[in-house]
C-alpha positions as CSV (number, residue, x, y, z in Angstrom):
1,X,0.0,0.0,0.0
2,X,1.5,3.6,-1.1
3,X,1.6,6.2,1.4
4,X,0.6,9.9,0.2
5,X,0.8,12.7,2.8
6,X,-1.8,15.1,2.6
7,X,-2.8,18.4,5.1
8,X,-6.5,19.1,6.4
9,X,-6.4,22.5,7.8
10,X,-4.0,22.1,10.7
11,X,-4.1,18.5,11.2
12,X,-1.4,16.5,9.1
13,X,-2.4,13.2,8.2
14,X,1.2,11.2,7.4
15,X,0.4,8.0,5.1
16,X,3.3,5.8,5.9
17,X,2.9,2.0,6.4
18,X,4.6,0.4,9.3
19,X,6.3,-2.4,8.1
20,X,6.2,-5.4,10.2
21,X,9.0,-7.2,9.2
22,X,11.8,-7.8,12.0
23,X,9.7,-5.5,14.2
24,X,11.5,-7.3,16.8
25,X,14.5,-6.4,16.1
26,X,15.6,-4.0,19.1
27,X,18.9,-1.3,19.7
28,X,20.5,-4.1,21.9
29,X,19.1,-6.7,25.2
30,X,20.6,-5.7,28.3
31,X,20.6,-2.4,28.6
32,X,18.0,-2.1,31.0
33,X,20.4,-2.8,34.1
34,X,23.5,-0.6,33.2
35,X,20.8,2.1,32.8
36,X,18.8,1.1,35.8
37,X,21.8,1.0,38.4
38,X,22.4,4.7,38.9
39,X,18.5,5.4,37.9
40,X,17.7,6.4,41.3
41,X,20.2,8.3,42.6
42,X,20.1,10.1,39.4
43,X,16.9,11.0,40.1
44,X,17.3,11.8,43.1
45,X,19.8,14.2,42.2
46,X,18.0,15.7,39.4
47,X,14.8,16.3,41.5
48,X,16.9,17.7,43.8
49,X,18.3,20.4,41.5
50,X,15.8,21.5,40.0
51,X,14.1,22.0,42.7
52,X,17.1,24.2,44.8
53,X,18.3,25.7,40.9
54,X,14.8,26.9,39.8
55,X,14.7,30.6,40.8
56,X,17.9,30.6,39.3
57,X,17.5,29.1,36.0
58,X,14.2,31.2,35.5
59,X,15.7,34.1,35.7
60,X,18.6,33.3,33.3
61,X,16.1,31.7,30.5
62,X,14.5,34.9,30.7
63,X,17.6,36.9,30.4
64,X,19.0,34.9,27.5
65,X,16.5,33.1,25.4
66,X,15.0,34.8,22.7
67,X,11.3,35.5,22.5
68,X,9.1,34.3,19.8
69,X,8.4,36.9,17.2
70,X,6.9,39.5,17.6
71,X,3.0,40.3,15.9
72,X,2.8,36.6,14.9
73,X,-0.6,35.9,13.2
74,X,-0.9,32.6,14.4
75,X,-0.2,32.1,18.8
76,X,-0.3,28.1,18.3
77,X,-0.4,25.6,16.0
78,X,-1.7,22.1,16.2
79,X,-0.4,19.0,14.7
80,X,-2.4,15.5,14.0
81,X,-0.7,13.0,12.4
82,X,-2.4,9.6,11.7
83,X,0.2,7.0,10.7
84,X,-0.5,5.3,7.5
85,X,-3.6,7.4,6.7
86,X,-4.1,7.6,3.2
87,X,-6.2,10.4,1.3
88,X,-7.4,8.3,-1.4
89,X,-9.5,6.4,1.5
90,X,-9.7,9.5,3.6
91,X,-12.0,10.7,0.4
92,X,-13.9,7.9,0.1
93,X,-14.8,7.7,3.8
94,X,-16.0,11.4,3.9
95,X,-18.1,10.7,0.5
96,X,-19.6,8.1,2.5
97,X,-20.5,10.1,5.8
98,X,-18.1,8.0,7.7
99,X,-15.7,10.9,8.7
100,X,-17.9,14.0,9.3
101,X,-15.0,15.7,11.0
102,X,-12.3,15.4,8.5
103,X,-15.3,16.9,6.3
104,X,-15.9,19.9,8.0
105,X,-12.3,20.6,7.9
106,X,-12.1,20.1,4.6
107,X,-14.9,22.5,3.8
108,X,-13.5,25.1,6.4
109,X,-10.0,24.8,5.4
110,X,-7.6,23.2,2.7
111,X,-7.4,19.4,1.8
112,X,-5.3,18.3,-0.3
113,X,-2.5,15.7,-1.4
114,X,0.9,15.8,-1.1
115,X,3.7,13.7,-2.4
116,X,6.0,11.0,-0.3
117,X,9.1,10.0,0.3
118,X,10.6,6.9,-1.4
119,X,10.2,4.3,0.1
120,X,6.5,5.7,1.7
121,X,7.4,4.1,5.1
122,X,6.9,5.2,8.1
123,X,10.5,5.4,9.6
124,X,11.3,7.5,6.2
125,X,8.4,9.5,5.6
126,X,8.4,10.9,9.2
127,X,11.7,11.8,9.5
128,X,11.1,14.0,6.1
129,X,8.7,15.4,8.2
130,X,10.3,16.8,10.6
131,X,13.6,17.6,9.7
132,X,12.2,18.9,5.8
133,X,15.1,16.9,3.7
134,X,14.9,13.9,1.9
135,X,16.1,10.3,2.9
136,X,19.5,11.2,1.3
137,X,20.4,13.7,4.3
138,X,18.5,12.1,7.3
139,X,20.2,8.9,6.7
140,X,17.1,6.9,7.1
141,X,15.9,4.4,4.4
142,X,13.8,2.0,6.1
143,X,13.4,0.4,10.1
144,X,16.3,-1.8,9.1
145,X,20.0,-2.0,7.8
146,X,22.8,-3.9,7.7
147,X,25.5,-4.2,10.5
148,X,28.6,-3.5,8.2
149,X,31.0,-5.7,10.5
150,X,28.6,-8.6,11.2
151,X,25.9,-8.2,8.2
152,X,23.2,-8.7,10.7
153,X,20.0,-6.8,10.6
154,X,19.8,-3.9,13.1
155,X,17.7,-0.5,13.6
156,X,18.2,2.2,11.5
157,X,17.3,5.1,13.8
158,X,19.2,4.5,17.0
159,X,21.8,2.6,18.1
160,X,22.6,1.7,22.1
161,X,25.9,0.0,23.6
162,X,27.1,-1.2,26.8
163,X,29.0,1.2,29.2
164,X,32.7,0.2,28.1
165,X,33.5,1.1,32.2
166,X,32.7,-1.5,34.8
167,X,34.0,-2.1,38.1
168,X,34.4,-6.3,38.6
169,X,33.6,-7.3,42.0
170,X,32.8,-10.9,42.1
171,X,30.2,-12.0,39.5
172,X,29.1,-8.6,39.3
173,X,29.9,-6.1,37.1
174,X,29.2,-2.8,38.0
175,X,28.9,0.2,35.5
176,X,30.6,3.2,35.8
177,X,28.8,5.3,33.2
178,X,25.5,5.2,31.1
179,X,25.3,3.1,27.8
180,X,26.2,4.3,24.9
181,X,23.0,5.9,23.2
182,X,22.9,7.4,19.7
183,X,20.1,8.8,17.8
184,X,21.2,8.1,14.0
185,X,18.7,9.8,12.2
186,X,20.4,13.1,10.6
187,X,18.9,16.4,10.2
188,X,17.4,19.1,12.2
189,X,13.8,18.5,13.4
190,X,11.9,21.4,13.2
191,X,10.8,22.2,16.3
192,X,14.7,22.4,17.8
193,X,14.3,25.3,15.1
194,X,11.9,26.6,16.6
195,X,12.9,26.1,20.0
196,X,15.8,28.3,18.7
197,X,13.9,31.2,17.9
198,X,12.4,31.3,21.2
199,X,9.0,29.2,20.2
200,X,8.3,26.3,22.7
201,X,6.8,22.7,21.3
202,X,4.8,19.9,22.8
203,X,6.2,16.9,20.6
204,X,4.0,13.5,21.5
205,X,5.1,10.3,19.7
206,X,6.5,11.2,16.8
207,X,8.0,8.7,14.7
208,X,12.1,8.4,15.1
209,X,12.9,10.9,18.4
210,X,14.2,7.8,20.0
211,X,16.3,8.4,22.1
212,X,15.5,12.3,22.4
213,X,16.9,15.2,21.9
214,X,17.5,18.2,24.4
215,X,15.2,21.3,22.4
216,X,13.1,24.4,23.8
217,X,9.9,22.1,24.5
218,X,8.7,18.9,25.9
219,X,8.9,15.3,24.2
220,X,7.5,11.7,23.8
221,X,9.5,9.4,22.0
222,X,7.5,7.0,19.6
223,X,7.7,4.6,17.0
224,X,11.3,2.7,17.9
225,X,11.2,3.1,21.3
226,X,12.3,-0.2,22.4
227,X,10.5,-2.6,25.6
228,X,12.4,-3.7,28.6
229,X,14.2,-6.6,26.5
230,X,15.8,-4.4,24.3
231,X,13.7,-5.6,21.0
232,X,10.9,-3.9,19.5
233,X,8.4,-6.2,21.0
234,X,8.6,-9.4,22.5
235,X,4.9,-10.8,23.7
236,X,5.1,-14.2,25.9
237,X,2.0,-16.7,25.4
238,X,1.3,-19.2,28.3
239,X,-0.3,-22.5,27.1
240,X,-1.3,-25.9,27.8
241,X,-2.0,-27.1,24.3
242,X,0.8,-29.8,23.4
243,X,3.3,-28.6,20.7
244,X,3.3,-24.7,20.3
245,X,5.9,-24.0,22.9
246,X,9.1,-22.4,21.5
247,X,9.9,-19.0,19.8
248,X,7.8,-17.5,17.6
249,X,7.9,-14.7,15.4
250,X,7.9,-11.6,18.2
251,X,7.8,-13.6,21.0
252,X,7.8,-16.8,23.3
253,X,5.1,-19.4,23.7
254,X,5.8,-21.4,27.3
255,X,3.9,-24.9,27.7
256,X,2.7,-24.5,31.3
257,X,0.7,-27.2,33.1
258,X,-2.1,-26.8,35.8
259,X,-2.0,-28.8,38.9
260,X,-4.9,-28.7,41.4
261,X,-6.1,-25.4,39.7
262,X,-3.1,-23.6,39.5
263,X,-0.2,-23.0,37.5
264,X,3.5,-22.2,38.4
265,X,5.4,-20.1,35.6
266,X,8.2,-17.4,35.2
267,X,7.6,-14.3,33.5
268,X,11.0,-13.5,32.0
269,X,12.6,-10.1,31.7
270,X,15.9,-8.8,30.7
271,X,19.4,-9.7,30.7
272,X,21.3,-9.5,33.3
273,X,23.8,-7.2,32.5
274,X,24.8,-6.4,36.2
275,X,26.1,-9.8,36.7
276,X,29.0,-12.0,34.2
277,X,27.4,-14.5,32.4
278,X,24.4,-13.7,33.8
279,X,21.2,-14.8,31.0
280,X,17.9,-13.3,31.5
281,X,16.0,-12.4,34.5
282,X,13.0,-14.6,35.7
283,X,10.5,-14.0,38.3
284,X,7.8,-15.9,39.7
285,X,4.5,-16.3,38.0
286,X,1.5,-18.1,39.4
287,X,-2.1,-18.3,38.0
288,X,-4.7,-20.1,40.4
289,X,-8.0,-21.0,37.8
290,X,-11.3,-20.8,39.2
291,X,-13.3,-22.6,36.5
292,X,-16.9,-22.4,38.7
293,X,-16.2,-18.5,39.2
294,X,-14.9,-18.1,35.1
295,X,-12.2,-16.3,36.3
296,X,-8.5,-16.7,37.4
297,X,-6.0,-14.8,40.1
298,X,-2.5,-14.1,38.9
299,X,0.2,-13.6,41.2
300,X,3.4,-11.9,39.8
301,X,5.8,-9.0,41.5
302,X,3.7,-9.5,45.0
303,X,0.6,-8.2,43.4
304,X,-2.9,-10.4,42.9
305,X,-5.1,-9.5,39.7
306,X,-8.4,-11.0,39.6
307,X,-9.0,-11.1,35.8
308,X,-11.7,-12.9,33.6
309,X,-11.0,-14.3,30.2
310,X,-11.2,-11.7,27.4
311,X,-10.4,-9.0,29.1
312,X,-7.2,-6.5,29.1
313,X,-5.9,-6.5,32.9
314,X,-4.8,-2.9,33.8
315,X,-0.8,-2.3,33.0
316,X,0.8,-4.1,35.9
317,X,4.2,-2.8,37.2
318,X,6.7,-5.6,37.2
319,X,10.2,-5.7,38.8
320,X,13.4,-7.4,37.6
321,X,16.4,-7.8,40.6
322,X,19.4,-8.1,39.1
323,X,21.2,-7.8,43.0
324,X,23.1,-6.3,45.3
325,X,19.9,-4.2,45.4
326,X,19.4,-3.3,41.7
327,X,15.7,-3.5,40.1
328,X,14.4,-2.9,36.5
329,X,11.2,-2.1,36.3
330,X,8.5,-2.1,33.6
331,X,5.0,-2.4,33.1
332,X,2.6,-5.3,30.8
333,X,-0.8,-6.5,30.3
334,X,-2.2,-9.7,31.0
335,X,-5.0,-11.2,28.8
336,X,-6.6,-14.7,29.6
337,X,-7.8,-16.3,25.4
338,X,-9.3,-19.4,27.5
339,X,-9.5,-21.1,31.1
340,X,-10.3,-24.4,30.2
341,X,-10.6,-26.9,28.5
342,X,-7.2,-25.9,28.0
343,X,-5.9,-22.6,29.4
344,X,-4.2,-20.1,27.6
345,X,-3.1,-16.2,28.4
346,X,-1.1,-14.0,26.0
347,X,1.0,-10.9,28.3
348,X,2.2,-8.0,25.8
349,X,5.8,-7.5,25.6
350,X,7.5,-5.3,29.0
351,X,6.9,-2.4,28.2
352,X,9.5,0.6,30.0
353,X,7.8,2.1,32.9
354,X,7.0,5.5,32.1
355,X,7.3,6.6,36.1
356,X,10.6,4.8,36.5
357,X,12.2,4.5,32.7
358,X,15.4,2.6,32.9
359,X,16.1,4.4,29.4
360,X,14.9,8.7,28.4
361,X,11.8,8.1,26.6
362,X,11.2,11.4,27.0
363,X,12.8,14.9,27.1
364,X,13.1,16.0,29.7
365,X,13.5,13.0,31.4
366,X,10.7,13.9,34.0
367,X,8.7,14.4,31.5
368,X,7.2,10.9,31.1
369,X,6.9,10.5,34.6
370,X,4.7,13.6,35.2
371,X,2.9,12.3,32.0
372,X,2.2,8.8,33.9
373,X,1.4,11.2,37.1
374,X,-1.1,13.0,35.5
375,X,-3.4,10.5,33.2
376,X,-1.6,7.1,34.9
377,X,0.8,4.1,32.8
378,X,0.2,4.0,29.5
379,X,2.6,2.3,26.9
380,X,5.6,3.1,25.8
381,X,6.9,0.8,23.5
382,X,7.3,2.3,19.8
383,X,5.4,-0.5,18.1
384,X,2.9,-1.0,21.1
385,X,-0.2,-2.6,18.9
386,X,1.0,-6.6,19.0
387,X,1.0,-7.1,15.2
388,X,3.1,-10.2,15.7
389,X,1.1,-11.9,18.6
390,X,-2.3,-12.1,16.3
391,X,-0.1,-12.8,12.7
392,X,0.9,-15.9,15.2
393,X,-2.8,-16.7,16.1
394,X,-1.6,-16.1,19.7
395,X,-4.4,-13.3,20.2
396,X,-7.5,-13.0,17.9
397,X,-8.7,-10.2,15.6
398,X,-10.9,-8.9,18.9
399,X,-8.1,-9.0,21.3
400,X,-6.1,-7.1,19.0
401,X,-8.6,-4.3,18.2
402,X,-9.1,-4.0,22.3
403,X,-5.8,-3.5,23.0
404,X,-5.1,-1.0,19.8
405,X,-7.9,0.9,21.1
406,X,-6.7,1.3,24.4
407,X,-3.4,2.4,23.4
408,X,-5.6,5.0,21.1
409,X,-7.0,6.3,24.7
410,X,-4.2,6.7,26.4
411,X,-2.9,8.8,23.8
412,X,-6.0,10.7,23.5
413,X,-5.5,11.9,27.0
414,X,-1.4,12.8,26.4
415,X,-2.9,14.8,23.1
416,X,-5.4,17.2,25.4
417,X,-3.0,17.4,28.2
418,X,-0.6,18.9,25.9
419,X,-3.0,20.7,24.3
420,X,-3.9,22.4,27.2
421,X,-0.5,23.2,28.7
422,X,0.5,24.8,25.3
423,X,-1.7,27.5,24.7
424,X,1.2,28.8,22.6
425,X,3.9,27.5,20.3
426,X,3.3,24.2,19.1
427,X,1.3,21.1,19.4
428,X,1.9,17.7,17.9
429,X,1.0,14.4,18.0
430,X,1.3,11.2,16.2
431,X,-1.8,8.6,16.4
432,X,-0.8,5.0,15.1
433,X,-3.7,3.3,15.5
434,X,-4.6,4.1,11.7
435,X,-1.4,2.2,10.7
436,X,-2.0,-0.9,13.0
437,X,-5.4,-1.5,12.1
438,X,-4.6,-1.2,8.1
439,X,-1.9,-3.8,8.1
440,X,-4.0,-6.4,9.8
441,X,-7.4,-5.5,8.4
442,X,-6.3,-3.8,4.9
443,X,-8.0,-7.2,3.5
444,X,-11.5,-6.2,4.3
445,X,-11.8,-3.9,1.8
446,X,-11.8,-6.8,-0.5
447,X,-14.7,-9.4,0.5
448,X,-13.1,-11.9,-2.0
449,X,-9.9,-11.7,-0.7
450,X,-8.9,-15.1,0.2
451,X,-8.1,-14.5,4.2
452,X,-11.9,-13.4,4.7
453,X,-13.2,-16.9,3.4
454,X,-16.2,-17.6,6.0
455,X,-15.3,-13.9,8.4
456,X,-17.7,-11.4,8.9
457,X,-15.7,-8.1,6.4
């Protein structure tokens, strides 16, 4: 499917498609623990100053930074992108009555199409986008490349190492810096222009600010943003049916066995980078089935969630030790597909905790956390909407569509909070729900496409 971008007064509608091949491939495993170790008394520290510094630094951002021009004829302006919209469909949808909004801005304002990058994917397109120059000059072609010394497949937009520092004591192995993060996308977005002149942005999930960048404004990360394993999404699936345990594309499937009701598991986090040698990070997971009740209790990171089949559990905040007092935290979802007569649960890849990131996903880096604050967790993985978990019949099309609209809320509330803490400047955020639901339902558009044999289109 070609991408076209196209403007409807001041929302910008970017038709990219997110490819979902090697969507787990992630800026490195393991670096959750080198970030993690001095996480708290970093934040301790940074709390701390800005808090004793803040008289101080208001006064010199007064004295220094430039204001934003004077007799502007605009005080804000607002940003909508919808990832993988396209204006051919966007057309046919308002002919139809299905999207009275987008009419009425097309009546009020200007609607029209716009040409694409090449290739029209979302990594490429939205980098355009932002930083106004072609693929040539922001260095990014598609989500993947080449490693040139080992020809394996890794990101294209960021890149994060190991702290090349540590301190052996024992079997630990304790970092003396951060990891090595790199943002290598090229170019100069346009709001750290504007920042420049003195104009302050609220950026939300735009594609490719992973990690972020320092600018006059506030910032999400989005699409790339990697989960607490380091990949870009790895779901695990919990099963007693014989003979689908192993890896699967995106994830894990675990054989688990009931006995007496209840089911004794591990729910498997990072590697241990803290410690030699040291292989991922397990902690306990217990499920106790209640067949008469329809319902089951599960027990992880000494919380109980009582949770019926077909139904999203809130996020729940899990924690990895790694020792000598060290924890990772993130958060996940848990989602029961059947108690009996076999039982089955899928949990979303770990996502980073948006109160306690081990990595920035935001700028600053408090940002996230007064985010999570404010409206509560919400996902922060780049590719958040499971594509992989339904392509591998692990979740159905239902469970998928629940969880892509939940992730469509949550950002719904980011959008108006930073709406209404802008009243000047700029405003933007990126939606991706129109990209996720295209690539797995694109099909029902055509009711003789083979996949719809005997589905409801």
């Amino acid at each position: 499917m070609r991408g076209v971008l196209f403007f409807a007064v001041t929302v910008t509608v970017f038709s990219s498609l997110a490819s979902p091949a090697f969507a787990y491939i992630g800026p490195g495993a393991g670096f959750a623990f080198l970030s993690s170790f001095l996480v708290l008394i970093v934040t301790f520290a940074l709390a701390l100053f800005y808090l004793v510094s803040w008289p101080m630094r208001y006064v010199v951002r007064a004295l220094l930074r430039k204001g934003p021009p004077k007799g502007a004829s605009v005080k804000r302006v607002i940003i909508i992108g919808l990832d993988g919209m396209d204006p051919g469909l966007a057309r046919k949808f308002m002919a139809e009555g299905k999207l009275p909004n987008f009419t009425k801005l097309a009546e009020s304002g200007t609607f029209t199409s716009l040409g694409t990058t090449y290739p029209s994917i979302s990594p490429v397109a939205w980098s355009s986008f932002m930083t106004g120059v072609d693929p040539s000059h922001h260095n990014i072609f598609d989500f993947i490349t080449r490693d040139p010394c080992t020809y394996q497949p890794m990101l294209t937009s960021a890149e994060i190492g190991k702290a090349s520092k540590v301190l052996p004591i024992g079997k630990y192995m304790i970092p003396l810096e951060r990891p090595k993060m790199k943002l290598l996308r090229k170019g100069k977005p346009f709001w750290k222009i504007l920042g420049e002149k003195g104009i302050f942005s609220s950026i939300l999930r735009v594609p490719i600010t992973f990690p972020p960048e320092k600018f006059n404004g506030v910032m999400l990360s989005g699409m790339c943003v990697p989960d607490l394993m380091g990949s870009q999404g790895m779901f695990a699936h919990y099963t007693e049916s014989a003979g689908r345990a192993g890896v699967e594309t995106g994830g894990v499937s675990r054989h688990v066995e009931a006995k007496d009701g209840v089911i004794e598991t591990y729910l498997h986090g990072p590697e241990n980078s803290l410690v030699r040698d040291g292989g991922e990070i397990a902690i306990p997971l217990r499920v106790k089935i209640d067949n008469a009740a329809g319902k089951a209790v599960i027990e992880v990171s000494g919380q109980k969630i009582e949770l019926a089949p077909r139904v999203y559990s809130p996020w729940v905040r899990v924690s990895f030790p790694a020792g000598l007092g060290i924890k990772v935290k993130g958060i996940c979802r848990f989602y029961i597909n059947s108690l009996a007569p076999e039982f089955d649960m899928y949990v979303t890849p770990i996502n980073i905790d948006p109160e306690e990131p081990a990595l920035p996903i935001s700028h600053p880096f408090i940002y996230s956390i007064y985010l999570a604050k404010l409206n509560g967790p919400f996902g922060t993985l780049g590719l958040a909407e499971d594509t992989w978990a339904l392509n591998e019949g692990v979740i159905d099309e239902d469970a998928f569509l629940e969880q892509a609209y939940l992730l469509y809320e949550e950002r719904e509330k980011m959008f108006f909070t930073a709406l209404d803490k802008t009243p000047k400047g700029v405003c933007a955020c990126v939606f991706d729900t129109t990209d996720r639901v295209q690539h797995m339902f694109f099909r029902c558009l055509d009711e003789n496409h083979p996949a719809n044999r005997g589905k409801e289109v």
